[in-house]
PAPA-369531 format. One line per field, with one value per residue (C-alpha): y, x, z. Coordinates in steps of 0.25 Angstrom, whole numbers, plus 2048, in hexadecimal, padded with zeros to 3 digits. Each point is the difference from the previous one (the first is absolute). Layout:
! residues N
north Y / ...;
east X / ...;
up Z / ...;
! end
This chain:
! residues 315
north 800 / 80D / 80D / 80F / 808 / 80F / 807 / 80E / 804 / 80A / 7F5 / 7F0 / 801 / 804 / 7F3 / 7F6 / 7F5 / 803 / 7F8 / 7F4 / 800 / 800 / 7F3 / 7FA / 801 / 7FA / 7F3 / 7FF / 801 / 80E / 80A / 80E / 80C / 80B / 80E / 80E / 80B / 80D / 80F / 802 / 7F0 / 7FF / 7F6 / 7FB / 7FD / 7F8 / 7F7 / 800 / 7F1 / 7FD / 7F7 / 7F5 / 7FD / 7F6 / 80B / 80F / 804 / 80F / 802 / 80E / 808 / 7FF / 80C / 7F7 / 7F4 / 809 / 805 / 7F3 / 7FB / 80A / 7FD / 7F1 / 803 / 7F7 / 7F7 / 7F5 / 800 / 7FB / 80B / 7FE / 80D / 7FE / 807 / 808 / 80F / 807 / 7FD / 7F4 / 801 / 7F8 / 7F3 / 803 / 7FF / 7F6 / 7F8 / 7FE / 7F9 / 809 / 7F6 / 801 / 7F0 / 7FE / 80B / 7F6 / 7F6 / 808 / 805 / 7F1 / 7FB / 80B / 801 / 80E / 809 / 80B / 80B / 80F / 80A / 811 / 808 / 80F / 80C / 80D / 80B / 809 / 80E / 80B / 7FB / 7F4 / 7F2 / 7F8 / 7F5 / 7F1 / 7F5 / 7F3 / 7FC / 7F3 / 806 / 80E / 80E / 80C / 810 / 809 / 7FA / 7F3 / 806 / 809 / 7F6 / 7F7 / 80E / 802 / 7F1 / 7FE / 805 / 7FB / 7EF / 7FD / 803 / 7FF / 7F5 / 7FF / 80A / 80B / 7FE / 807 / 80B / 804 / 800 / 808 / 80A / 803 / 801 / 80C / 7FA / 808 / 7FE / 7FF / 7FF / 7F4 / 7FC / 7F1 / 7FB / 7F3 / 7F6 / 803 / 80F / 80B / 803 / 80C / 7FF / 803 / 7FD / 7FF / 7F4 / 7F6 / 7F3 / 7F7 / 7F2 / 7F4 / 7F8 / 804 / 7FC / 80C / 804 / 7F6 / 7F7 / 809 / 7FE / 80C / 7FB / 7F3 / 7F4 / 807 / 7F6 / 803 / 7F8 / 807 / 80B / 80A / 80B / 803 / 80F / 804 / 811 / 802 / 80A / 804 / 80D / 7FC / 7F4 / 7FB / 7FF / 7F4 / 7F8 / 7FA / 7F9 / 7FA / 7FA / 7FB / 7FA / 7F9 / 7FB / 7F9 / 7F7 / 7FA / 7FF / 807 / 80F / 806 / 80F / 809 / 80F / 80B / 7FA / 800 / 7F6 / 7FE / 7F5 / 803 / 7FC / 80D / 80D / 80E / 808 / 80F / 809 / 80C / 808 / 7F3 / 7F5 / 7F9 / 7F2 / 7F2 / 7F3 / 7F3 / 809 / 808 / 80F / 807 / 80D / 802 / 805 / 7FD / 7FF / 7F0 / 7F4 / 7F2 / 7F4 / 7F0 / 7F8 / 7F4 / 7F2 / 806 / 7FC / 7F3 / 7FD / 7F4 / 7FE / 7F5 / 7F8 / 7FF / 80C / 80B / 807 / 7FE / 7F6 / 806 / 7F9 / 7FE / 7FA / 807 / 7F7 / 7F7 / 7F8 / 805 / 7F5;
east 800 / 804 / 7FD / 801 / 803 / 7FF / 807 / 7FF / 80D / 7F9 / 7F9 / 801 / 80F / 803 / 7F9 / 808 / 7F6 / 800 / 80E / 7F9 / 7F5 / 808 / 808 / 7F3 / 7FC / 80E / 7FF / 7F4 / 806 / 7F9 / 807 / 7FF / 802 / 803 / 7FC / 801 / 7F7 / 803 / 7FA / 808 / 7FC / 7F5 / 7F5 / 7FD / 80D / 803 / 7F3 / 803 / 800 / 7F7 / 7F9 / 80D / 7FF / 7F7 / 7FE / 803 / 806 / 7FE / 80A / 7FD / 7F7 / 7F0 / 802 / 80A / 7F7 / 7F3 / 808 / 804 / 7F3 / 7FB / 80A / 7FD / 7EF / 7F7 / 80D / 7FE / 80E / 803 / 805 / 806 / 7FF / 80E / 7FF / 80C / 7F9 / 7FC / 7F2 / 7FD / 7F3 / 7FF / 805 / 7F9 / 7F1 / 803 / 806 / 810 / 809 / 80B / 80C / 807 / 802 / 7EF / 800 / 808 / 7F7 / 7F2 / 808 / 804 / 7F1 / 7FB / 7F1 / 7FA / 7F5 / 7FA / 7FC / 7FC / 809 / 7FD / 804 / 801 / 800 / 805 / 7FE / 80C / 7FF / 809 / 80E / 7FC / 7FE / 7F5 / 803 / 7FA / 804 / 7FA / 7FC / 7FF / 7FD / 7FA / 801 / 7FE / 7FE / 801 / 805 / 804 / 809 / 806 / 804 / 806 / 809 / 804 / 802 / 80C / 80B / 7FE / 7FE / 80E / 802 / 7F3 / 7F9 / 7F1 / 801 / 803 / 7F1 / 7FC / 80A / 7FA / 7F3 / 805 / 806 / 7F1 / 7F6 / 7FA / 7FC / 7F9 / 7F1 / 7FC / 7F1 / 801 / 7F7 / 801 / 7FD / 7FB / 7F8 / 7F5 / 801 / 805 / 801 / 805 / 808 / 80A / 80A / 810 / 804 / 7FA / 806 / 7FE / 802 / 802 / 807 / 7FB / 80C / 808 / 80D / 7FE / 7F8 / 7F2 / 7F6 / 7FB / 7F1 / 7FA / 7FF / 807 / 801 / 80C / 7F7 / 7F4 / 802 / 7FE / 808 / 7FC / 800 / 803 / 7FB / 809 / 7F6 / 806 / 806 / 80D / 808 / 7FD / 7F2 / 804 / 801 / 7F3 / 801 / 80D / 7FC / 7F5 / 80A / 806 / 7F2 / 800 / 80B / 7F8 / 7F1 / 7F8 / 801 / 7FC / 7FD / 80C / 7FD / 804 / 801 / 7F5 / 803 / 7FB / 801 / 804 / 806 / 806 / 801 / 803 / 806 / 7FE / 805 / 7FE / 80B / 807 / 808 / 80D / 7FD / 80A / 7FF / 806 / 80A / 804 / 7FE / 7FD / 803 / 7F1 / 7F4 / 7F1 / 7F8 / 803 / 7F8 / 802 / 7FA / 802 / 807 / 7F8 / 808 / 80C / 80B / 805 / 807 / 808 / 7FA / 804 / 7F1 / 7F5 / 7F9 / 808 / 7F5 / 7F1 / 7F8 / 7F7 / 7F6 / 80A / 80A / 80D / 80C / 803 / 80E / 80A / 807;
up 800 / 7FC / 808 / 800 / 80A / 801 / 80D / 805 / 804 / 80A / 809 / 7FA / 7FE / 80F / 803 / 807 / 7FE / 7EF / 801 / 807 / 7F6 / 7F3 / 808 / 803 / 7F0 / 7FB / 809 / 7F8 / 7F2 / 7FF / 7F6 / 805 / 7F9 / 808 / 7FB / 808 / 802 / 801 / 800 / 7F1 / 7FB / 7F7 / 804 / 7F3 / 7FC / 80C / 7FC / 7F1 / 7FF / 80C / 7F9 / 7FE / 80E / 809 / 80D / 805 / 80D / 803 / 80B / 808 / 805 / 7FD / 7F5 / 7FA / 800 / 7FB / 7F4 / 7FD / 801 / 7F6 / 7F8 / 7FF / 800 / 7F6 / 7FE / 80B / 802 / 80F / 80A / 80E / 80A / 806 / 80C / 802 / 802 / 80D / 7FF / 7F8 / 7FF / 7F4 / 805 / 80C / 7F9 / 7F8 / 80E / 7FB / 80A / 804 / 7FF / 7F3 / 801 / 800 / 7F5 / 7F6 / 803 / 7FE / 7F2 / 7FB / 804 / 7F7 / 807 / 7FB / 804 / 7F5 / 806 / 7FC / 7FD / 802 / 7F3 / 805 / 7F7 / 801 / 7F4 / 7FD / 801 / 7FD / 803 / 808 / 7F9 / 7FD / 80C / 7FB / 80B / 806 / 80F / 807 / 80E / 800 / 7FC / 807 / 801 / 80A / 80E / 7FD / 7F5 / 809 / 809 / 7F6 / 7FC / 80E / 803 / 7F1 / 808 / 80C / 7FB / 801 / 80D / 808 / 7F8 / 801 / 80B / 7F5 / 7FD / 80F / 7FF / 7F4 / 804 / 80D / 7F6 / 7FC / 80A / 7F8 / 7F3 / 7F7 / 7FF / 7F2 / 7F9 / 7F8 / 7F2 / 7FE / 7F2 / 804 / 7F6 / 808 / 7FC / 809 / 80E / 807 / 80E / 808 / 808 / 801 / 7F8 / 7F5 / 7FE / 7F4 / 807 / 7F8 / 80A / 80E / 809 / 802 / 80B / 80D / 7F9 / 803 / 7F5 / 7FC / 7FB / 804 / 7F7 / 7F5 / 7F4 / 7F5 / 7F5 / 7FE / 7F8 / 80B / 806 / 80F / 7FF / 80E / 805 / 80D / 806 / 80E / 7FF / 808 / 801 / 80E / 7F9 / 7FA / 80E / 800 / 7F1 / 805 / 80D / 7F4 / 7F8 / 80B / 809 / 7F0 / 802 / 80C / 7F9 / 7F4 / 803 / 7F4 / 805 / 7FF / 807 / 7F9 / 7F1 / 7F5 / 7F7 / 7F2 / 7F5 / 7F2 / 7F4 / 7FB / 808 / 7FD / 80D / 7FF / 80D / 803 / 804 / 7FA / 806 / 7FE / 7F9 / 804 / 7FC / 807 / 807 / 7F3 / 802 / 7F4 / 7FC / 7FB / 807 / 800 / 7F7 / 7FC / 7FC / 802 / 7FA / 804 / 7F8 / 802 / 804 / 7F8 / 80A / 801 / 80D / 806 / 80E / 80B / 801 / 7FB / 80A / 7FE / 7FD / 804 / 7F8 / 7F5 / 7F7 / 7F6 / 806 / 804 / 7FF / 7F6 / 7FD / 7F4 / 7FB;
! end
């Protein structure tokens, strides 16, 4: 078996654990060719004969793995998360082992999952690019993209702590009035942030909406209402009571379903997707790619089951 691997040399190469993966894969007979990722490489050209291999390993962060992803949508070629970021959020929802040693084995077994990707758009204007990109967990304006600003510089250093410090650094969001495009037409609201969640597990495992399903089609499009962070307790201590029983209610959110959305703010609002800031602001759309990823998992419930069937074997 032949695979491709793709590293970013700002997070999967300062992996100790990449070494023992690659050993894992050649006791196996596994050829692997290494390829590196950088801010100057072009993506496409990294994956210019993607095709000519049996499986992907997207080693880095969840931006990494996302662009990758989007790279490889509607082709069925399989893709490992490797976790080697600070979040990991990626492997995390679809429930990767951590070992690099257990991540050979999940890559040799080649059991998949499809699952829906997020397209995002953001139209150019004046001297700022048109801004095209995919999205495995979520995207975001307005506090939650301020956070993930704040927290760039700090992930080396303070890990998923980065995270709390930058959302210490902004305890006075701006309040914006939102217009949501959604297939059921438009609503009007407000609030600090709106999150596009395809995957729901964000930073410390809290699930961000209940029963979120990756297959269906359907965005959760999430209002964060309160005015101030500390308004966001009660939907956390939500998050967690669900990891003990069904707890669907989450305080402070208003959560929509949708297939495409158009988010319009007003004064408008800093945009992210998986982590990656962009130097755009609202307004941006976002549509779901439907079941266009196709990931390497470690068993057959990685995610929850739906009525088609979720995990199947890739010979």
């Amino acid at each position: 078996m032949n695979v491709l691997m793709v590293t970013n040399l700002r997070s999967g190469f300062g992996d100790p654990g990449l070494y023992d993966f690659v050993r894992e894969l050649g006791s196996h007979h596994v050829d692997v060719t290494l390829r590196f990722l950088n801010e100057e490489a072009d993506l496409a050209h990294l994956l210019r004969d993607v095709k000519d291999y049996a499986r992907v390993v997207a080693a880095g962060g969840d931006g990494t793995v996302s662009a990758i992803a989007y790279a490889l949508r509607d082709t069925g070629i399989p893709l490992l998360a490797y976790p080697a970021g600070t979040a990991n959020l990626i492997a995390r929802n679809l429930r990767l082992p951590l070992d690099p040693v257990d991540l050979a084995v999940a890559l040799i077994a080649g059991r998949t999952i499809t699952i829906d990707l997020g397209e995002l758009h953001l139209p150019g204007s004046g001297a700022r690019k048109e801004v095209t990109a995919g999205f495995a967990i979520s995207a975001g304006v307005g506090f939650d993209a301020a956070i993930m600003e704040a927290a760039a510089g700090l992930k080396p250093t303070l890990g998923e702590g980065a995270y709390v410090l930058g959302a210490l650094q902004n305890l006075n969001p701006k309040v914006s009035q939102f217009t949501l495009e959604l297939d059921e037409g438009p609503v009007r609201t407000e609030g600090i942030a709106v999150m596009i969640m395809n995957l729901a597990r964000i930073q410390f495992d809290i699930e961000v909406t209940h029963g979120s399903d990756a297959q269906d089609g359907l965005f959760e499009v999430v209002v964060v209402k309160t005015s101030h962070p500390a308004g966001l307790l009660p939907a956390i201590w939500a998050a967690l009571l669900d990891r003990l029983q069904s707890h669907p209610e989450r305080p402070g959110l208003e959560i929509h379903t949708t297939s495409q959305v158009t988010v319009l703010a007003d004064p408008p609002l800093p945009v992210q997707y998986d982590g990656e800031v962009t130097p755009a602001a609202t307004p941006m759309t976002a549509r779901v790619l439907r079941r266009a990823a196709t990931f390497i998992v470690a068993d057959d419930d990685a995610l929850p089951s739906d009525d088609f069937g979720a995990a199947r074997r890739d010979g």
